[in-house]
PyMOL Python script that loads the backbone (N, CA, C, O; Angstrom):
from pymol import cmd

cmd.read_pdbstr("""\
ATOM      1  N   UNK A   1     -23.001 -44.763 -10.009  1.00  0.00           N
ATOM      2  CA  UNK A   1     -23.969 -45.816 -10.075  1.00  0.00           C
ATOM      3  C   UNK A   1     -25.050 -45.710  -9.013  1.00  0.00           C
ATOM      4  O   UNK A   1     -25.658 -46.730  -8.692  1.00  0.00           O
ATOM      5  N   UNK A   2     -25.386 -44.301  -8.332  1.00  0.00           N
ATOM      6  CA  UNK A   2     -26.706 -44.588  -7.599  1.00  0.00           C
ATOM      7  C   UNK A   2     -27.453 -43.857  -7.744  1.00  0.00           C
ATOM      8  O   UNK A   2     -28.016 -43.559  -6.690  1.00  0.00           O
ATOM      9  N   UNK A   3     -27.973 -43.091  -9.032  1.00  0.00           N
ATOM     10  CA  UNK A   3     -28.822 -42.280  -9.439  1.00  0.00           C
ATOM     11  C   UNK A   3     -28.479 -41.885 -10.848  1.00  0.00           C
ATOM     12  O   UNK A   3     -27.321 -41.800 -11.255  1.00  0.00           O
ATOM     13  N   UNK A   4     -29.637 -41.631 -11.625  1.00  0.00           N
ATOM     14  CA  UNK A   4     -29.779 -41.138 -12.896  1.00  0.00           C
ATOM     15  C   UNK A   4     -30.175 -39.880 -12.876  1.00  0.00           C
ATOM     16  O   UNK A   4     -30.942 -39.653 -11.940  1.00  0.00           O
ATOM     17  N   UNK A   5     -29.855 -38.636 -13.807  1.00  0.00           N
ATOM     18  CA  UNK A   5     -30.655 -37.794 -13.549  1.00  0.00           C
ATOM     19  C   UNK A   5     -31.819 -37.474 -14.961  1.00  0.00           C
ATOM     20  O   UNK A   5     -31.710 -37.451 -16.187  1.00  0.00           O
ATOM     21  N   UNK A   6     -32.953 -37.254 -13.940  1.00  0.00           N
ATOM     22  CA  UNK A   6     -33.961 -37.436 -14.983  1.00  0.00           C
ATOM     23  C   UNK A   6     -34.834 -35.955 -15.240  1.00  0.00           C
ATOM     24  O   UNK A   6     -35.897 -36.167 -15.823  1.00  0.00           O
ATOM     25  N   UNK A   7     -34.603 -34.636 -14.944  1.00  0.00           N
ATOM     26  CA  UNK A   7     -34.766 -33.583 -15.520  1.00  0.00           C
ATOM     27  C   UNK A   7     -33.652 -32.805 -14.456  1.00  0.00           C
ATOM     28  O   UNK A   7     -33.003 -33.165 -13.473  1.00  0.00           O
ATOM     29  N   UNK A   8     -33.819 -31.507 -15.247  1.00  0.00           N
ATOM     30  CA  UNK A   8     -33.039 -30.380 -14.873  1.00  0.00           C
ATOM     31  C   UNK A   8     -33.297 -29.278 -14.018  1.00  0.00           C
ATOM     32  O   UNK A   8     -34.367 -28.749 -14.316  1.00  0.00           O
ATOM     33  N   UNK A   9     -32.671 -28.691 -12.989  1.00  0.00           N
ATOM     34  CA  UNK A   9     -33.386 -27.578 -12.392  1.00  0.00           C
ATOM     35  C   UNK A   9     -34.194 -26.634 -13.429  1.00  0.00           C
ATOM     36  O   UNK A   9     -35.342 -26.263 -13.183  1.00  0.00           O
ATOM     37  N   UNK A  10     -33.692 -26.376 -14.282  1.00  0.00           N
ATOM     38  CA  UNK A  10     -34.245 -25.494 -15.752  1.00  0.00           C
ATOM     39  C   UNK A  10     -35.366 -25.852 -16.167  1.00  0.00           C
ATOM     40  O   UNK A  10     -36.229 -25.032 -16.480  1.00  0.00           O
ATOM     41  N   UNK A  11     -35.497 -26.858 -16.220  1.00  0.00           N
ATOM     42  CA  UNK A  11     -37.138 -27.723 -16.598  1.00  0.00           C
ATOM     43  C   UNK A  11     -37.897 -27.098 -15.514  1.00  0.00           C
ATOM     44  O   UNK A  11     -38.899 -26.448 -15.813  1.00  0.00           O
ATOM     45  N   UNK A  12     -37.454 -27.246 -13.994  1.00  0.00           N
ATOM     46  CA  UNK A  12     -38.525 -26.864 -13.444  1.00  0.00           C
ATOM     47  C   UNK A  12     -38.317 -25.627 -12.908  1.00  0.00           C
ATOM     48  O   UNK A  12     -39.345 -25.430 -12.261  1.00  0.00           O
ATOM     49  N   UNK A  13     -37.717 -24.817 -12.803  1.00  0.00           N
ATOM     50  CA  UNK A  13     -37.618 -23.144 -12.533  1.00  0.00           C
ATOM     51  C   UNK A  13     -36.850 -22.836 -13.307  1.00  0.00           C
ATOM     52  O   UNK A  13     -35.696 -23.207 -13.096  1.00  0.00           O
ATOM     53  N   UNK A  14     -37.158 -21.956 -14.650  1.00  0.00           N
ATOM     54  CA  UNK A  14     -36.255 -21.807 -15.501  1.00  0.00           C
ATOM     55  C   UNK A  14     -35.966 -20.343 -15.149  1.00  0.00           C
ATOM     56  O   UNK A  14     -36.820 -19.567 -14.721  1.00  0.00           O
ATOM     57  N   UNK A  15     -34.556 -20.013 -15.391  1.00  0.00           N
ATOM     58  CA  UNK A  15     -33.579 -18.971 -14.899  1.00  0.00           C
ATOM     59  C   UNK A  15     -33.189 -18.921 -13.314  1.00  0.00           C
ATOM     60  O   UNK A  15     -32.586 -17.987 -12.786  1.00  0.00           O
ATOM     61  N   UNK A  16     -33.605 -19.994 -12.716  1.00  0.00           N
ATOM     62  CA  UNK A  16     -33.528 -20.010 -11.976  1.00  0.00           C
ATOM     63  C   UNK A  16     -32.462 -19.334 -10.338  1.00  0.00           C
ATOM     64  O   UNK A  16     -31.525 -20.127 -10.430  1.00  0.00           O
ATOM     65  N   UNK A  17     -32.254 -18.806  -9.581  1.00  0.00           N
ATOM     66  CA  UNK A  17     -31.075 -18.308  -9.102  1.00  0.00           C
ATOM     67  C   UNK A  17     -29.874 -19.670  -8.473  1.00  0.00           C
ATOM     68  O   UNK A  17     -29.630 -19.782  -7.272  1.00  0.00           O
ATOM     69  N   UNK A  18     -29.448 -20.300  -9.205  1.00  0.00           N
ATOM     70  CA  UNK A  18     -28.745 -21.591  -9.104  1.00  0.00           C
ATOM     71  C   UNK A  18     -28.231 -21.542  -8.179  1.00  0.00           C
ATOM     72  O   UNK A  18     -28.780 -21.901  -7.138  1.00  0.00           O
ATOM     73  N   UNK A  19     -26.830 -21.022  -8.223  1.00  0.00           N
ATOM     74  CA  UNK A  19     -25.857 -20.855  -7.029  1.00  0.00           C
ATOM     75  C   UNK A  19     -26.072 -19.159  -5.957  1.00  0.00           C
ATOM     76  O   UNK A  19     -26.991 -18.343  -6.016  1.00  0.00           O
ATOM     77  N   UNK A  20     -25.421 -19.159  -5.498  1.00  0.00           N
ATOM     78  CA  UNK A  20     -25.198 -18.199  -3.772  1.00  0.00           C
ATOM     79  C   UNK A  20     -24.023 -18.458  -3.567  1.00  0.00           C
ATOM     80  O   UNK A  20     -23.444 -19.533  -3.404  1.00  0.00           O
ATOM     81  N   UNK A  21     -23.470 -16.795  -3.588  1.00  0.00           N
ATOM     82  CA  UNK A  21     -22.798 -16.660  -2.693  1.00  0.00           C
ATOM     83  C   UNK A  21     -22.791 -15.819  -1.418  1.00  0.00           C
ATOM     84  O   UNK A  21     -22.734 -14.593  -1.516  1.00  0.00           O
ATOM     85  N   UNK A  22     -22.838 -16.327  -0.409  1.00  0.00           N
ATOM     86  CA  UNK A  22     -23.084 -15.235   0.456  1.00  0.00           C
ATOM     87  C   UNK A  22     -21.861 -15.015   1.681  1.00  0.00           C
ATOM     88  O   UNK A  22     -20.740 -15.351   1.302  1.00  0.00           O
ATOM     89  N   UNK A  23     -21.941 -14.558   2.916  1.00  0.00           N
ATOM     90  CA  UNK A  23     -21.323 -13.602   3.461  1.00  0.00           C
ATOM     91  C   UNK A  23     -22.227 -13.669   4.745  1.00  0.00           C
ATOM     92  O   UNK A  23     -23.435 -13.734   4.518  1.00  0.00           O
ATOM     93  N   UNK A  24     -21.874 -13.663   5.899  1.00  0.00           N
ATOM     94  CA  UNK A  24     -22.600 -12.706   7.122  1.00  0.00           C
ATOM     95  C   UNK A  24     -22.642 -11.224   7.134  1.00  0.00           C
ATOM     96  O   UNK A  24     -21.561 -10.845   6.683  1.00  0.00           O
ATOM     97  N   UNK A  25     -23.251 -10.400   7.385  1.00  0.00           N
ATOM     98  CA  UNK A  25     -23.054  -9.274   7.467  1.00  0.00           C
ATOM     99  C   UNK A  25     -21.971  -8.757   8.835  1.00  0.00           C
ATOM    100  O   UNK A  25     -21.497  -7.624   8.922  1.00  0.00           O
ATOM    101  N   UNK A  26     -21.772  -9.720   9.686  1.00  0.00           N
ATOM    102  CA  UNK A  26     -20.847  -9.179  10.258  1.00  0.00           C
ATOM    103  C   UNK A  26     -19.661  -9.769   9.604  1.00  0.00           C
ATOM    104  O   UNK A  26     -18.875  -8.953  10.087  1.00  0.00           O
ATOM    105  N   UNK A  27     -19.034 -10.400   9.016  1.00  0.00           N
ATOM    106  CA  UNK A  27     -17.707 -10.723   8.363  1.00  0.00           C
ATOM    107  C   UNK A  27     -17.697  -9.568   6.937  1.00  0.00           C
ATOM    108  O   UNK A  27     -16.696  -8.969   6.545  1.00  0.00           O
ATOM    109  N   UNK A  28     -18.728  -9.499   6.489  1.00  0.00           N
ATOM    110  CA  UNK A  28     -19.177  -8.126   5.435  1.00  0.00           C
ATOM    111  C   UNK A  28     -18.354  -7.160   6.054  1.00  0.00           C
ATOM    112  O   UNK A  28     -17.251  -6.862   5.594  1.00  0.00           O
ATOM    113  N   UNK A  29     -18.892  -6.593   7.198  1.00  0.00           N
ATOM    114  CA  UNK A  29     -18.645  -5.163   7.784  1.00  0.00           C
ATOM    115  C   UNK A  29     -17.070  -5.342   8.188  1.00  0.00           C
ATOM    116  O   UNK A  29     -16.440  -4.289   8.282  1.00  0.00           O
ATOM    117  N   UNK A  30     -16.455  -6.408   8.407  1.00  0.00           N
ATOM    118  CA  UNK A  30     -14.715  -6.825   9.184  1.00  0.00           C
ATOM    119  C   UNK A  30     -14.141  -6.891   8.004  1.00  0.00           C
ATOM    120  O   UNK A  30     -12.911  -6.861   8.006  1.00  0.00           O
ATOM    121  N   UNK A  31     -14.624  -6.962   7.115  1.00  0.00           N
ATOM    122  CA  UNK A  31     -14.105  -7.307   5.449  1.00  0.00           C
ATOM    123  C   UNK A  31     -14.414  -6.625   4.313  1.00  0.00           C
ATOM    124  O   UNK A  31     -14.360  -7.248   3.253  1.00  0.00           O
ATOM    125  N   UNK A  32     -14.801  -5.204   4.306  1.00  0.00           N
ATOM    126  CA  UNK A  32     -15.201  -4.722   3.441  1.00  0.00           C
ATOM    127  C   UNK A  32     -14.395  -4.483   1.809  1.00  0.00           C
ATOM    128  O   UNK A  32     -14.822  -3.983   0.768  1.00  0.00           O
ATOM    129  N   UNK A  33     -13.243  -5.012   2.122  1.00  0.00           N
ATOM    130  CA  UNK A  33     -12.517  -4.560   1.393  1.00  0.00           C
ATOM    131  C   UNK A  33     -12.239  -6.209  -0.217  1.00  0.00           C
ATOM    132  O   UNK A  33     -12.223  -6.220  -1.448  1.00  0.00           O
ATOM    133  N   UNK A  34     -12.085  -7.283   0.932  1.00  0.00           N
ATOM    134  CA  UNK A  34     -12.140  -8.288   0.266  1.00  0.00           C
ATOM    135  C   UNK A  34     -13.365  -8.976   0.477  1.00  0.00           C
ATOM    136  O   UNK A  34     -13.248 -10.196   0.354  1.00  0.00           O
ATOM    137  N   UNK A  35     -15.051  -8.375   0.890  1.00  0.00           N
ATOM    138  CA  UNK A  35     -16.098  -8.686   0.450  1.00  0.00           C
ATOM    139  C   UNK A  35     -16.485  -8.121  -1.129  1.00  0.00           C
ATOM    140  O   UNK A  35     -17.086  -8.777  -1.980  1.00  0.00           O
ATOM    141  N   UNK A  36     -15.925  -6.601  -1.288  1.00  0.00           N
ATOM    142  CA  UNK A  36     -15.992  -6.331  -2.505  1.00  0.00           C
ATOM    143  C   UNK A  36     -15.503  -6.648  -3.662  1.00  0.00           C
ATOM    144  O   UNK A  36     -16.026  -6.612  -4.776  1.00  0.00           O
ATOM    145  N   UNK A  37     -13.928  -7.122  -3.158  1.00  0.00           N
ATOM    146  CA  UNK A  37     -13.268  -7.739  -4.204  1.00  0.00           C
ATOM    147  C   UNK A  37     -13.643  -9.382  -4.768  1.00  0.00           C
ATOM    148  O   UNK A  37     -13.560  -9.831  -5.911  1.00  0.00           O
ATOM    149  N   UNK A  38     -13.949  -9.854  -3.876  1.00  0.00           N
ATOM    150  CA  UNK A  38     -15.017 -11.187  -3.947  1.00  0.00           C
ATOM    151  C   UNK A  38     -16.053 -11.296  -4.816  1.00  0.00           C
ATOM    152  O   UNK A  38     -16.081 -12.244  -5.601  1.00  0.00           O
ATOM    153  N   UNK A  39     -16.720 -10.656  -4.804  1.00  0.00           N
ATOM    154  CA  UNK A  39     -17.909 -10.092  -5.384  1.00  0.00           C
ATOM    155  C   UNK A  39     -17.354  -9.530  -7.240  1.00  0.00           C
ATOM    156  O   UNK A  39     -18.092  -9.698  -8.210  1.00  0.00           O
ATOM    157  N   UNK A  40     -16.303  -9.046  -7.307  1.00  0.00           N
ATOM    158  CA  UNK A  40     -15.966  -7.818  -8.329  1.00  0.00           C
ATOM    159  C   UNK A  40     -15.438  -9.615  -9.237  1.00  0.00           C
ATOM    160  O   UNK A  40     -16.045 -10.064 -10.209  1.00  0.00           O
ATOM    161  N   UNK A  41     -14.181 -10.328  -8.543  1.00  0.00           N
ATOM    162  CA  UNK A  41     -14.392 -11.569  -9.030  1.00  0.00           C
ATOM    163  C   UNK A  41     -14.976 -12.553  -9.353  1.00  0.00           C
ATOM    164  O   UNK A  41     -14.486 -13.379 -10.123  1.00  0.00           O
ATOM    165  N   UNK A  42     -16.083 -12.652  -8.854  1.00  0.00           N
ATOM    166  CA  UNK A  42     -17.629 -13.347  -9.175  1.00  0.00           C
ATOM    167  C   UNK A  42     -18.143 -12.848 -10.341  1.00  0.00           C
ATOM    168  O   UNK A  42     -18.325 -13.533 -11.348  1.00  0.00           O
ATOM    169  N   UNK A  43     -18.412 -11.542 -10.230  1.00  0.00           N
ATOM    170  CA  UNK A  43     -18.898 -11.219 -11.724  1.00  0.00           C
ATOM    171  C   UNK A  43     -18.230 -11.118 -13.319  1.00  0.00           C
ATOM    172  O   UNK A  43     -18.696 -11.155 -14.457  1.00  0.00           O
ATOM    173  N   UNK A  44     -16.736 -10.954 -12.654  1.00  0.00           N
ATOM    174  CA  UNK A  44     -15.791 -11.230 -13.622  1.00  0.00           C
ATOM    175  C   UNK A  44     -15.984 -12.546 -14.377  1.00  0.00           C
ATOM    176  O   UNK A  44     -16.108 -12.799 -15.576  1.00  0.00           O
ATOM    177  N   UNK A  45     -15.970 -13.273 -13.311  1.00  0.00           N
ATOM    178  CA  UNK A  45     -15.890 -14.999 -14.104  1.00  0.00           C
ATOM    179  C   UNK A  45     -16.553 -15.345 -14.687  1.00  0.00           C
ATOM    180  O   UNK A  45     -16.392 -16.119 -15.631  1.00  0.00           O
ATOM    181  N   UNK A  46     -18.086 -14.586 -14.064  1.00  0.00           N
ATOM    182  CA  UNK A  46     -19.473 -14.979 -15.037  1.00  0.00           C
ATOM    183  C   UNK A  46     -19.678 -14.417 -16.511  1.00  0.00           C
ATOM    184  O   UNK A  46     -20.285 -14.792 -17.514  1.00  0.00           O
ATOM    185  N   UNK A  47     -18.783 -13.207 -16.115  1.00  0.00           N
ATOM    186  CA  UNK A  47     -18.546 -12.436 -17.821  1.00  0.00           C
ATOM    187  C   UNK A  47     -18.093 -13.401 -18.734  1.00  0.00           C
ATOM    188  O   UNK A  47     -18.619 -14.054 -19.635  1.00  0.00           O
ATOM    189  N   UNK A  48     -16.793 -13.293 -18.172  1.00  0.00           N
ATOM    190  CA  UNK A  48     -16.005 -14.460 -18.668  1.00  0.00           C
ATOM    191  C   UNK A  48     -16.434 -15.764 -19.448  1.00  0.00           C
ATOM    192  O   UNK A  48     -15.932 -16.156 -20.501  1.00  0.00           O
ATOM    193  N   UNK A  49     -17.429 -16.351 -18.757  1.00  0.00           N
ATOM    194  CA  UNK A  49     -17.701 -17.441 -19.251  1.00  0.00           C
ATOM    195  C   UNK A  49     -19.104 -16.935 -20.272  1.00  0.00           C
ATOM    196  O   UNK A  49     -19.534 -17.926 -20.863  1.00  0.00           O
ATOM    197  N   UNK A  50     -19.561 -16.199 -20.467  1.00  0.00           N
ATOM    198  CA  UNK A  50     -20.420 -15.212 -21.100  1.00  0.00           C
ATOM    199  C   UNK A  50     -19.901 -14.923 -21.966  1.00  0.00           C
ATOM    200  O   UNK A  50     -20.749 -14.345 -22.647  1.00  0.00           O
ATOM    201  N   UNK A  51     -18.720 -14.919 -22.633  1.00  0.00           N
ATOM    202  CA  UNK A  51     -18.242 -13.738 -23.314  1.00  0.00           C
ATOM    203  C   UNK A  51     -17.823 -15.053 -24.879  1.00  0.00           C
ATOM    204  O   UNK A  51     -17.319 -16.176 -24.874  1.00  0.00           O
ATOM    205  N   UNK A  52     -18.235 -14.351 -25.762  1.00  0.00           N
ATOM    206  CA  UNK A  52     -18.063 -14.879 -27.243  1.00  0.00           C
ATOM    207  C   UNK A  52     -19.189 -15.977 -27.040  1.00  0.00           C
ATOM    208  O   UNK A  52     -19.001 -17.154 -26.731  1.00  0.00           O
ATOM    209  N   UNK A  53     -20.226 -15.435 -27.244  1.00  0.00           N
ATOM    210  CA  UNK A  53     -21.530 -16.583 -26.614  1.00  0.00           C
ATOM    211  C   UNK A  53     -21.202 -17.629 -25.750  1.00  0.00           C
ATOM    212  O   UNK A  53     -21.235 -18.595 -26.514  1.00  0.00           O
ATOM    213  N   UNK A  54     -20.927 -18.026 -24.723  1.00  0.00           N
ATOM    214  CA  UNK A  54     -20.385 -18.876 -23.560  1.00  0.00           C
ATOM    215  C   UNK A  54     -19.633 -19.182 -24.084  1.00  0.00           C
ATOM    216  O   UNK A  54     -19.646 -20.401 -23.914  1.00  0.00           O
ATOM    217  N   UNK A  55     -18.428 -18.826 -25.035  1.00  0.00           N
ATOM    218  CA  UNK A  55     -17.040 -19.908 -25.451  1.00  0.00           C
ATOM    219  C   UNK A  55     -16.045 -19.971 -24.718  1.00  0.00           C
ATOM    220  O   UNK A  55     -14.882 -20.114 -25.097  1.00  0.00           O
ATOM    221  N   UNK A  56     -16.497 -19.851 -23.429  1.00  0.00           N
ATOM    222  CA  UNK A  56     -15.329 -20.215 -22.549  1.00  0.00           C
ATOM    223  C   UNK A  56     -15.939 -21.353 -21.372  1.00  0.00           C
ATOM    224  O   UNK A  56     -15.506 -21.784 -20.303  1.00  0.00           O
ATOM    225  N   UNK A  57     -16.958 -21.539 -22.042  1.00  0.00           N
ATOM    226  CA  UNK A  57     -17.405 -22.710 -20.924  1.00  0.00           C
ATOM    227  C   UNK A  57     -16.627 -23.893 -21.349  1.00  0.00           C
ATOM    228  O   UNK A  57     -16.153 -24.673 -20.523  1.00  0.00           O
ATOM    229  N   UNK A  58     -16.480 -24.046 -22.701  1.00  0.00           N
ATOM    230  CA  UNK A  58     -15.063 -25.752 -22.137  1.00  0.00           C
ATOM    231  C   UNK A  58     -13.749 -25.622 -21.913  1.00  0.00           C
ATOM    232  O   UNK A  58     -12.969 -26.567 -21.798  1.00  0.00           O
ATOM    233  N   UNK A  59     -13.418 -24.251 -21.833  1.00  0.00           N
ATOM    234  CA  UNK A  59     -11.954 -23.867 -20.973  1.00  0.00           C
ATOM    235  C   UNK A  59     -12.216 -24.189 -19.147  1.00  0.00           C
ATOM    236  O   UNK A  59     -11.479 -24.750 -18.336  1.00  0.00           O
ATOM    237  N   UNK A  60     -13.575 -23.565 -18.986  1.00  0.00           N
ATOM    238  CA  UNK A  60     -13.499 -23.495 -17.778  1.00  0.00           C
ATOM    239  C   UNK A  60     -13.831 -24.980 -16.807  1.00  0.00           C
ATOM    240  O   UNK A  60     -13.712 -25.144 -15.593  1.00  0.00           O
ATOM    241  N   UNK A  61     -14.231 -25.821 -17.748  1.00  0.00           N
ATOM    242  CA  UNK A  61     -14.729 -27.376 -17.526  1.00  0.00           C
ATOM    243  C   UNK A  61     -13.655 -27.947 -17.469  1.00  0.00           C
ATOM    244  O   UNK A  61     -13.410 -28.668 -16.502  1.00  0.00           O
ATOM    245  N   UNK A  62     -12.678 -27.755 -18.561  1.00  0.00           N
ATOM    246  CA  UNK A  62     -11.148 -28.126 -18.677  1.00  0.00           C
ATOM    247  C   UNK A  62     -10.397 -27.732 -17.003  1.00  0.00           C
ATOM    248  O   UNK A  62      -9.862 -28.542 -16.246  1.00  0.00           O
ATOM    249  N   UNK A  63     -10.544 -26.564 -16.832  1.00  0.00           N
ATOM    250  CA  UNK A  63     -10.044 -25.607 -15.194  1.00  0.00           C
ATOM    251  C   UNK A  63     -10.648 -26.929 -14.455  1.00  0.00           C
ATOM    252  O   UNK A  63     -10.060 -28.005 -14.346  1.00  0.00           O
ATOM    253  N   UNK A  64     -12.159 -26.565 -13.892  1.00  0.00           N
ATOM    254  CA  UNK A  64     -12.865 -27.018 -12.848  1.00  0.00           C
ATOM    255  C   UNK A  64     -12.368 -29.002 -12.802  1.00  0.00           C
ATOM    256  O   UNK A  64     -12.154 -29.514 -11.703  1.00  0.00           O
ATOM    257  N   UNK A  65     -12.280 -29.694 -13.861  1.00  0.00           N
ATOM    258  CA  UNK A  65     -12.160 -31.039 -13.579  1.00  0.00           C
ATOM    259  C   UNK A  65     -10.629 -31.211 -13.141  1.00  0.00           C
ATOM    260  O   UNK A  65     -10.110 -32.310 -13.337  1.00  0.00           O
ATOM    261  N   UNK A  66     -10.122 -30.516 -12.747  1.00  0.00           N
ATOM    262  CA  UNK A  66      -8.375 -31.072 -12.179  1.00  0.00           C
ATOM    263  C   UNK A  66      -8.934 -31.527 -10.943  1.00  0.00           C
ATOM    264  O   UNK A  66     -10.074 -31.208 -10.608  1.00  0.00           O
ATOM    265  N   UNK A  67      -8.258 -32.191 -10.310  1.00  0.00           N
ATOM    266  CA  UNK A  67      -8.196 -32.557  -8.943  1.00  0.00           C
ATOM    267  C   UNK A  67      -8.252 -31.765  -7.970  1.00  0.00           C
ATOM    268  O   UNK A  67      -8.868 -32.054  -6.944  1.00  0.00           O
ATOM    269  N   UNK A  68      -7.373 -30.206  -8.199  1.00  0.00           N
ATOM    270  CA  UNK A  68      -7.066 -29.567  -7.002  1.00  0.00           C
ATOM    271  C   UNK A  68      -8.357 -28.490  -7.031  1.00  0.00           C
ATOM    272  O   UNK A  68      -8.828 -27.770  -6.151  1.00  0.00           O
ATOM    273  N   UNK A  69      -8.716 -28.705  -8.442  1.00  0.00           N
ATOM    274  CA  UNK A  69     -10.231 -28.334  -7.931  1.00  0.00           C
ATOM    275  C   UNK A  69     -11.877 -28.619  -7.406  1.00  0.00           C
ATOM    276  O   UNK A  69     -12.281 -28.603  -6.244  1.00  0.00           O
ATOM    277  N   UNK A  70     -12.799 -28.924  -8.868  1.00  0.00           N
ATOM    278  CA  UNK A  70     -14.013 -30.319  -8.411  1.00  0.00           C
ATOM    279  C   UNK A  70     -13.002 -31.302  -8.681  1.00  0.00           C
ATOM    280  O   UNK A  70     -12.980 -32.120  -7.761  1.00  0.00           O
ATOM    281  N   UNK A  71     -12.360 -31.490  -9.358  1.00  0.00           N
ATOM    282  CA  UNK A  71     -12.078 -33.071  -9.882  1.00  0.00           C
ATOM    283  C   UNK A  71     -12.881 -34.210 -10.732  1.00  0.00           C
ATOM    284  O   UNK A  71     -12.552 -35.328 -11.128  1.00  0.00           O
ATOM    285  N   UNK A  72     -13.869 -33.572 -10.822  1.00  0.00           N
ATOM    286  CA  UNK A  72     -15.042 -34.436 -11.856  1.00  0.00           C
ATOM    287  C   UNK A  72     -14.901 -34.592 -12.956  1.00  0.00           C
ATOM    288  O   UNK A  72     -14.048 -33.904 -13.518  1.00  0.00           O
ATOM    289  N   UNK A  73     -15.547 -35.397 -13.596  1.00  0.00           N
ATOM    290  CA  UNK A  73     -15.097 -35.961 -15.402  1.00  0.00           C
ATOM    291  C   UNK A  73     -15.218 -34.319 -16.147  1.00  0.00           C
ATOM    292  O   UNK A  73     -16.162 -33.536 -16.042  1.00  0.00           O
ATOM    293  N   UNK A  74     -14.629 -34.234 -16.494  1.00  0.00           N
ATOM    294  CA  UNK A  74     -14.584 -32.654 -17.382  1.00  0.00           C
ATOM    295  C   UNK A  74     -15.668 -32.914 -18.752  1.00  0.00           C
ATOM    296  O   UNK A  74     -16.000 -31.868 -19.309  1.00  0.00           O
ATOM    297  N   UNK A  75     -16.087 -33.853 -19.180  1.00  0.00           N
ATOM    298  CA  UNK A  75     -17.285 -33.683 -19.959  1.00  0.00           C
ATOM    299  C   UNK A  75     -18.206 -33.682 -19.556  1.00  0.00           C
ATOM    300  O   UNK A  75     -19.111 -33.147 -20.197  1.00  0.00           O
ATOM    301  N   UNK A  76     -18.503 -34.335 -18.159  1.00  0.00           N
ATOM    302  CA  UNK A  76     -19.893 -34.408 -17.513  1.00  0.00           C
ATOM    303  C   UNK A  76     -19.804 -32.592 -17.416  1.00  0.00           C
ATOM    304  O   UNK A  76     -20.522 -31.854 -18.092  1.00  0.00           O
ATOM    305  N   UNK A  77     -18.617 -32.049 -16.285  1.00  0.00           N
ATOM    306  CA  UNK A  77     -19.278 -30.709 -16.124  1.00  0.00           C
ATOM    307  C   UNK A  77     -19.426 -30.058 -17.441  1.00  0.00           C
ATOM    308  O   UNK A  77     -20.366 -29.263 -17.402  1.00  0.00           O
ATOM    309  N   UNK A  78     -18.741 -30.109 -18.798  1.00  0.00           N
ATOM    310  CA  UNK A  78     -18.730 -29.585 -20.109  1.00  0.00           C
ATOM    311  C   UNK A  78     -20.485 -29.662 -20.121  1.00  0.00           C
ATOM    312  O   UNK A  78     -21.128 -28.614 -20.169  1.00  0.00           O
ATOM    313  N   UNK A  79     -21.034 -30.738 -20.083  1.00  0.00           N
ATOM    314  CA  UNK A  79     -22.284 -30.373 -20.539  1.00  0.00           C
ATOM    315  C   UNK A  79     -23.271 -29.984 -19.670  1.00  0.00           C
ATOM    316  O   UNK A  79     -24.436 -30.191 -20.012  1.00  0.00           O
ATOM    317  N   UNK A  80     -23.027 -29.427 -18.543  1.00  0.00           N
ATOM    318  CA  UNK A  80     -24.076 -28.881 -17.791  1.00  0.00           C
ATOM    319  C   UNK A  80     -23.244 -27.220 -18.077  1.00  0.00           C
ATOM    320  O   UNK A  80     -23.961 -26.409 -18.663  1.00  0.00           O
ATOM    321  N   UNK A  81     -22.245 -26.880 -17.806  1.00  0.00           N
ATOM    322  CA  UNK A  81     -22.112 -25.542 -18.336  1.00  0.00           C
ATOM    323  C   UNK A  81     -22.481 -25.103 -19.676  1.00  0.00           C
ATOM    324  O   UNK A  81     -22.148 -24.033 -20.186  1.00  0.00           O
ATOM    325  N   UNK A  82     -23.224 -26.051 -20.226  1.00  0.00           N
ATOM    326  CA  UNK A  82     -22.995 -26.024 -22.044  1.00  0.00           C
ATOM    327  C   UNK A  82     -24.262 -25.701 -22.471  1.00  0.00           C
ATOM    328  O   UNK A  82     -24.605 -24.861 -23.302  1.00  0.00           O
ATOM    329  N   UNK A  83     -25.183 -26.771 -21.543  1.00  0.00           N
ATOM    330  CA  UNK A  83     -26.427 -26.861 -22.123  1.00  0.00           C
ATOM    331  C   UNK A  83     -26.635 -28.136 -22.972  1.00  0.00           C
ATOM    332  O   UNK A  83     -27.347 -28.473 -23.918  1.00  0.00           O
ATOM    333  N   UNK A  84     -25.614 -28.723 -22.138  1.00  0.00           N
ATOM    334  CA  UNK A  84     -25.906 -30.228 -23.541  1.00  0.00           C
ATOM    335  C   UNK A  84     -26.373 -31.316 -22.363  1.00  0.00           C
ATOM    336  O   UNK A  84     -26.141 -32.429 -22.837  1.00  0.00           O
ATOM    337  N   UNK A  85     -26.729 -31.404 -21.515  1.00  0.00           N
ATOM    338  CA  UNK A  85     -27.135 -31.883 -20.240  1.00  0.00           C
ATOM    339  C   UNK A  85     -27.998 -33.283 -20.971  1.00  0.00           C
ATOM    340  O   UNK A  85     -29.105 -33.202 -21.504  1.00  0.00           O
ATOM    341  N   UNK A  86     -27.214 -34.479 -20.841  1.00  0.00           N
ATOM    342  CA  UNK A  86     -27.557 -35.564 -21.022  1.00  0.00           C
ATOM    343  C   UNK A  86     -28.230 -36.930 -19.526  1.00  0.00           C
ATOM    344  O   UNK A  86     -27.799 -37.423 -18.484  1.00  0.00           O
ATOM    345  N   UNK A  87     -29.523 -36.982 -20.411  1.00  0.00           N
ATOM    346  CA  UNK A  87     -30.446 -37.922 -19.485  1.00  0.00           C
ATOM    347  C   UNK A  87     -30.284 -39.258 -19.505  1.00  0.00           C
ATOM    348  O   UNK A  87     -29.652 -39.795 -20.415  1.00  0.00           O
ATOM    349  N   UNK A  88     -30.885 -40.011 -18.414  1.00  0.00           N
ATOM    350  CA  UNK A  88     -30.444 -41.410 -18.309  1.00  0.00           C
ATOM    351  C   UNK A  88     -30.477 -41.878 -19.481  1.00  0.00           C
ATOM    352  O   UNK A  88     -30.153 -43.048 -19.688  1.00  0.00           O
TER     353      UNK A  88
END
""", "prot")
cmd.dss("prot")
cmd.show_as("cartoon", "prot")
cmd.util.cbc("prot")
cmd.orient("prot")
């Protein structure tokens, strides 16, 4: 109850680079091993949710809304992974 949202990052930079993940380069260089594997899992997931034209984005909305993870209403995130992104 203290904000509506009234356009989308997409509206105004479309493709925008949304999220980051990043790294120091000195924890990079102490970690080379599970900076890469980090990384090798990042792109995995994005496949993942890519894969059979995004049909794994309401599995992964289903994942992300438990508690021990975001915990958020699992349809709200359903429709921003979806593209169904509903305005005030």
């Amino acid at each position: 109850g203290i904000g509506v949202p009234v356009i989308t990052d997409q509206e105004i930079w479309r493709n925008n680079p949304e999220k980051v993940f990043g790294v120091t380069r000195q924890w990079a260089e102490r970690h080379p091993n599970t900076h890469v594997r980090l990384v090798k899992a990042l792109l995995r997931a994005a496949w993942w949710l890519d894969a059979e034209h995004n049909g794994n984005r309401r599995e992964a909305a289903r994942m992300l809304a438990k508690p021990e993870y975001v915990g958020a209403d699992e349809q709200v995130i359903a429709n921003s992974m979806t593209g169904t992104f509903e305005y005030a």
